[in-house]
C-alpha positions in Angstrom: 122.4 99.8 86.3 124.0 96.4 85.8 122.8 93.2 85.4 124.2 92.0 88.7 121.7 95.0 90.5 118.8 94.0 88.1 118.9 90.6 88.4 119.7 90.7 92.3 116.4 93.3 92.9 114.3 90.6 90.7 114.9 87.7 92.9 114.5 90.0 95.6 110.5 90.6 94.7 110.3 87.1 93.6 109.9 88.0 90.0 111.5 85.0 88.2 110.4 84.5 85.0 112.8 85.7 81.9 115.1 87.1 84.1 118.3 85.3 83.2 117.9 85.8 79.8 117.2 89.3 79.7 118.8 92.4 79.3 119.0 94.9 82.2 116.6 97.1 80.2 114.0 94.3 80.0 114.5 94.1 83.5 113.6 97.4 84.5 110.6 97.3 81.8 109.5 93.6 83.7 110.0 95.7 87.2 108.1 98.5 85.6 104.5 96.3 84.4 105.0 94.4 87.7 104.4 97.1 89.5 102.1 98.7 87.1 100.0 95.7 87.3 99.8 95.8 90.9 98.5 98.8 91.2 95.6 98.4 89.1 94.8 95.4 91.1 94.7 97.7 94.3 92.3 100.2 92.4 90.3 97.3 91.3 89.6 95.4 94.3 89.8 98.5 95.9 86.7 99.5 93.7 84.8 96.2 94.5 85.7 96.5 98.3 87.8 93.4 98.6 90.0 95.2 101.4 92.5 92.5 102.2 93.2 91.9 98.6 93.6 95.5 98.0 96.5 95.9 101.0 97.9 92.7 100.1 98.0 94.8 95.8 98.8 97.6 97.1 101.9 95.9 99.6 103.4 94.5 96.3 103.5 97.5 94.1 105.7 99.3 96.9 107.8 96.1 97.2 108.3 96.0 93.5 109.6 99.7 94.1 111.1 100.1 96.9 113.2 96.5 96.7 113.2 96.2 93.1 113.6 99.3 91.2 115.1 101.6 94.0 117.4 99.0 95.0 118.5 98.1 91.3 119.9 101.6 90.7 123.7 102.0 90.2 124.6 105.1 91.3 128.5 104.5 90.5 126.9 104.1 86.6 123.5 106.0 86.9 124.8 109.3 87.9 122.5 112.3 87.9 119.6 110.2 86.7 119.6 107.4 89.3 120.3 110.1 91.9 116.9 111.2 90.6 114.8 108.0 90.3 116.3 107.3 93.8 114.4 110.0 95.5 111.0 109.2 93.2 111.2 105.7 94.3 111.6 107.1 97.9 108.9 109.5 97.7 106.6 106.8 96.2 106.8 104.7 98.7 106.3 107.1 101.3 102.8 108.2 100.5 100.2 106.6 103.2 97.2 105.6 101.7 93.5 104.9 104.6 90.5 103.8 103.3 87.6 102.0 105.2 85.6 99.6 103.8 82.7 100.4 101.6 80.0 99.1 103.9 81.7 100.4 107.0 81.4 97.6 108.4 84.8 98.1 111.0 85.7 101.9 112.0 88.7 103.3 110.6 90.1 106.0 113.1 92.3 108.9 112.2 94.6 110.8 114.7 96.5 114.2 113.6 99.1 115.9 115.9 99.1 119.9 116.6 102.5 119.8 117.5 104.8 120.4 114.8 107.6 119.3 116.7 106.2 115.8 118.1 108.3 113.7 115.3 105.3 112.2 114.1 101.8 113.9 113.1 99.3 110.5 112.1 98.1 107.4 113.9 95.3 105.6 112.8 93.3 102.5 114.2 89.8 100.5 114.3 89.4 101.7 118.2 89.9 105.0 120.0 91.4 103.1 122.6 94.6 102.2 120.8 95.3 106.0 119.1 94.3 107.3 122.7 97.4 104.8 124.0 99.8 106.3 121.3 100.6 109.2 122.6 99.7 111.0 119.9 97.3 113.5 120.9 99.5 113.9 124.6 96.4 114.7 127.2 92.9 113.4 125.3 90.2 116.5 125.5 87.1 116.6 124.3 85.4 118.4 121.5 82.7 120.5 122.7 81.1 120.3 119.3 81.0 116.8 119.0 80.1 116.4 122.4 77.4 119.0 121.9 76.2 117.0 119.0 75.9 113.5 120.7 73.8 115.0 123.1 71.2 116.6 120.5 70.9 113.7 118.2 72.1 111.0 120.0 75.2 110.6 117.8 78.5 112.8 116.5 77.0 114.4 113.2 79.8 114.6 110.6 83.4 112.8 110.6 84.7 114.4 114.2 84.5 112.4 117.4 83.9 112.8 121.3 88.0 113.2 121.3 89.5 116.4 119.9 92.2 115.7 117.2 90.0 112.8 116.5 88.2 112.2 113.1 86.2 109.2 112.0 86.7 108.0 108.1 82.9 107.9 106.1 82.7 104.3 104.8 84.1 103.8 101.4 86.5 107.1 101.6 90.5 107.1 100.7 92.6 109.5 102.3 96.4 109.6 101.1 99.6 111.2 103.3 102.6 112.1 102.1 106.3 111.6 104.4 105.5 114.3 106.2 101.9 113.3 107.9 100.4 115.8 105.5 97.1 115.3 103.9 97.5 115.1 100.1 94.1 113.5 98.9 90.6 112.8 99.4 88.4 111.4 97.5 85.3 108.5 97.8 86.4 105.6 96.1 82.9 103.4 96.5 79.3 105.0 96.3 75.3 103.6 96.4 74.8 102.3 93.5 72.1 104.4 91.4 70.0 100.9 90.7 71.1 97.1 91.7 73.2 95.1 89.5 71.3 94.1 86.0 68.4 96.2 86.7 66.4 97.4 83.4 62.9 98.6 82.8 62.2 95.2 81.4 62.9 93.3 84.4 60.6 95.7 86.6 58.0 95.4 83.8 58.4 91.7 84.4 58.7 91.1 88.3 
């Protein structure tokens, strides 16, 4: 890599600071903690359920990668190893990452394709209206279970919908895709707390 590609990716993040002075190794490094520091802003808003600021994290780590350190490799120089960090940085910012707001306070709708060969296998939106416009899912059907549900208890128990192909997000869960539309993670990144903040037994004792 050469300081031309370095210095060219760092104006093209908007990292300024240093940059003319340093080496193209202190470059990378700067690329590096920006990116580094991005992302654990993401985890941590993500973990106080400040959604906005968490996309807006989470948009700036790829940026830092995908137009900073992808773009900054030489591959006339690099060789093997930039051929290499070329496809990581690809590959990172491929993966898809959906996750609805702790409270569930707006839905957060998941589509997945059966076709294979449809060119695309995920949609996702805050209505049913706008996946069922995609295209997606070709003719909409129901789900018989679902349906089935809704008319025993009144509501769809679990994550599925009226809509087959359909599924519903719980409030405060991640899910993360890879290129491909595949389904690579799970996990619920916001729970109930046990007790509110600065509970004790004193403070019971007390009230």
């Amino acid at each position: 890599m050469g300081p031309s590609f370095a210095a060219k990716a760092y104006a093209r993040v908007g990292v300024e600071t240093g940059v003319h002075a340093a080496n193209p190794v202190k470059l990378v490094l700067m690329l590096y903690d920006g990116a580094l520091l991005a992302i654990a802003e993401a985890t941590r808003h993500m973990a106080e359920g400040r959604i906005a600021d968490k996309g807006k994290a989470i948009s700036k780590a790829i940026s830092i990668i995908d137009g900073g350190l992808r773009v900054s490799l030489d591959p006339t120089r690099g060789g093997a190893i930039a051929a290499q960090l070329f496809e990581l940085y690809e590959y990172m910012g491929r993966r898809l990452l959906l996750a609805r707001d702790h409270l569930g306070i707006k839905p957060l709708y998941v589509a997945r394709s059966s076709d294979p060969d449809s060119g695309w296998s995920i949609a996702f939106a805050s209505e049913l209206r706008a996946l069922l416009a995609s295209g997606l899912l070709g003719t909409p059907r129901l789900d018989p279970q679902a349906v089935a549900s809704s008319v025993w208890n009144g509501f769809v128990v679990g994550a599925g919908t009226a809509v087959k192909g359909v599924e519903l997000l719980w409030p405060g869960q991640l899910l993360e895709f890879d290129g491909s539309g595949k389904q690579v993670r799970q996990e619920d990144f916001w729970r109930i707390p046990d007790r509110a903040p600065g509970y004790s037994r004193y403070t019971r004792n007390t009230a």
